[in-house]
N, C-alpha and C positions, 0 to 999 in steps of 0.2 A: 252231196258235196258240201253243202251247208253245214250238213249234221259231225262230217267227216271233221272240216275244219274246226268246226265247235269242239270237237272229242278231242283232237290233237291241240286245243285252244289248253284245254282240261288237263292233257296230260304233261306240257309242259308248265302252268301253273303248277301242277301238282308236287314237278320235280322240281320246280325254282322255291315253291315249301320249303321241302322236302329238306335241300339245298339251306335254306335259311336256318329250320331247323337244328341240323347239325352243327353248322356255324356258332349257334346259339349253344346249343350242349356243349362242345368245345371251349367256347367260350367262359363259360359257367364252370367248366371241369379246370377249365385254367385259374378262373377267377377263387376257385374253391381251395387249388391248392397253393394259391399265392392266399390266401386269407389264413391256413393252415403255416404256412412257413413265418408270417409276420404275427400268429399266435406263440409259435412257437421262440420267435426273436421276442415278446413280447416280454413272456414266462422266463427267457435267460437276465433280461436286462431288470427283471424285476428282484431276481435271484441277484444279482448283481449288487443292486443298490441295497439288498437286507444284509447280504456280504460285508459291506461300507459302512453300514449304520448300524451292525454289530460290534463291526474293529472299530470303527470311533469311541462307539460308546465303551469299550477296554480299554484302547489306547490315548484317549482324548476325554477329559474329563467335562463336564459339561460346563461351558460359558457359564449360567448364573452360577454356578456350585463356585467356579474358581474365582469370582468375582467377588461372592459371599464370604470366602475364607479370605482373599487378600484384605480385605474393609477389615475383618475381626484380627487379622498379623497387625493390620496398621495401628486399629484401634491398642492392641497388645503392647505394641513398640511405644508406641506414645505414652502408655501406662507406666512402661519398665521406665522411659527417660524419665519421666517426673519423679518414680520412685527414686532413682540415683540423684537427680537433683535434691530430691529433700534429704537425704543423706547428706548429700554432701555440703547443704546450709547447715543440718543439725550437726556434722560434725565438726564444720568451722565457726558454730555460736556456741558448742562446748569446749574447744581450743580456746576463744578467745573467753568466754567466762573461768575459763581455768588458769589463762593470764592473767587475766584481772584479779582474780584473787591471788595469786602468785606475785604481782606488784603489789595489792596492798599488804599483804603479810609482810613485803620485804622492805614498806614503805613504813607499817608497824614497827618492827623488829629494828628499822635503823633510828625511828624516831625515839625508840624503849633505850636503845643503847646509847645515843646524844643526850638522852635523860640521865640515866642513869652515871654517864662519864661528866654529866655538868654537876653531880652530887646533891645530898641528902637533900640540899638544905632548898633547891630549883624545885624537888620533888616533892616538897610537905607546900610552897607556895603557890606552886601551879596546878589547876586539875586535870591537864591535860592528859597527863599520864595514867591517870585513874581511867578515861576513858578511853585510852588505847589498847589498855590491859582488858578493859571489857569487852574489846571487839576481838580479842585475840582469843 
């Protein structure tokens, strides 16, 4: 009887194994193909983001590049303004050096004619005239 209950001790251990066992493989075959399905979400999401960071990189130009080219527009604009500024002093100090000569010729030409209508005789005593004819 002793022996009996011992055996029968044995063979339900064996089946609460047995029992664990499977639980455990089940388990495993679960755990296997939930590791399979979040491989497989893994390799989509990764597919995803080289999707993203192929069209960025065609449609979206990269931060330093665009950064790099606005500095050299700016530097560029700033170049062209100065160029038009110095035009436009050189071409208002040849305006006014071409007035200036334009009054003195006109300031020559009225002084030669006030000479010349004051007669001979203003002209042989004065040297001024001599030296307005020089500059003309």
């Amino acid at each position: 009887s002793t022996l009996s209950q011992l055996y029968d001790l044995n063979l339900r251990e064996m089946e609460n194994y047995e029992k664990i066992y499977k639980e455990i493989e089940c388990s495993t075959a679960g755990a296997h193909e939930k590791l399979l399905s979040c491989k497989k979400q893994v390799l989509q999401a990764n597919q995803i983001w080289k999707n993203r960071q192929e069209y960025d990189a065609l449609h979206h130009p990269d931060r330093h590049e665009t950064l790099k080219e606005l500095e050299a527009l700016g530097k560029e604009l700033k170049l062209e303004l100065r160029r038009k500024q110095f035009h436009a002093l050189f071409s208002t100090i040849h305006e006014l050096n071409k007035h200036l000569n334009d009054e003195k010729l006109t300031e020559a030409e009225d002084a030669q004619t006030t000479i010349m209508e004051a007669g001979p005789k203003m002209a042989n005593s004065w040297p001024f005239p001599r030296v307005l004819t020089l500059m003309i």
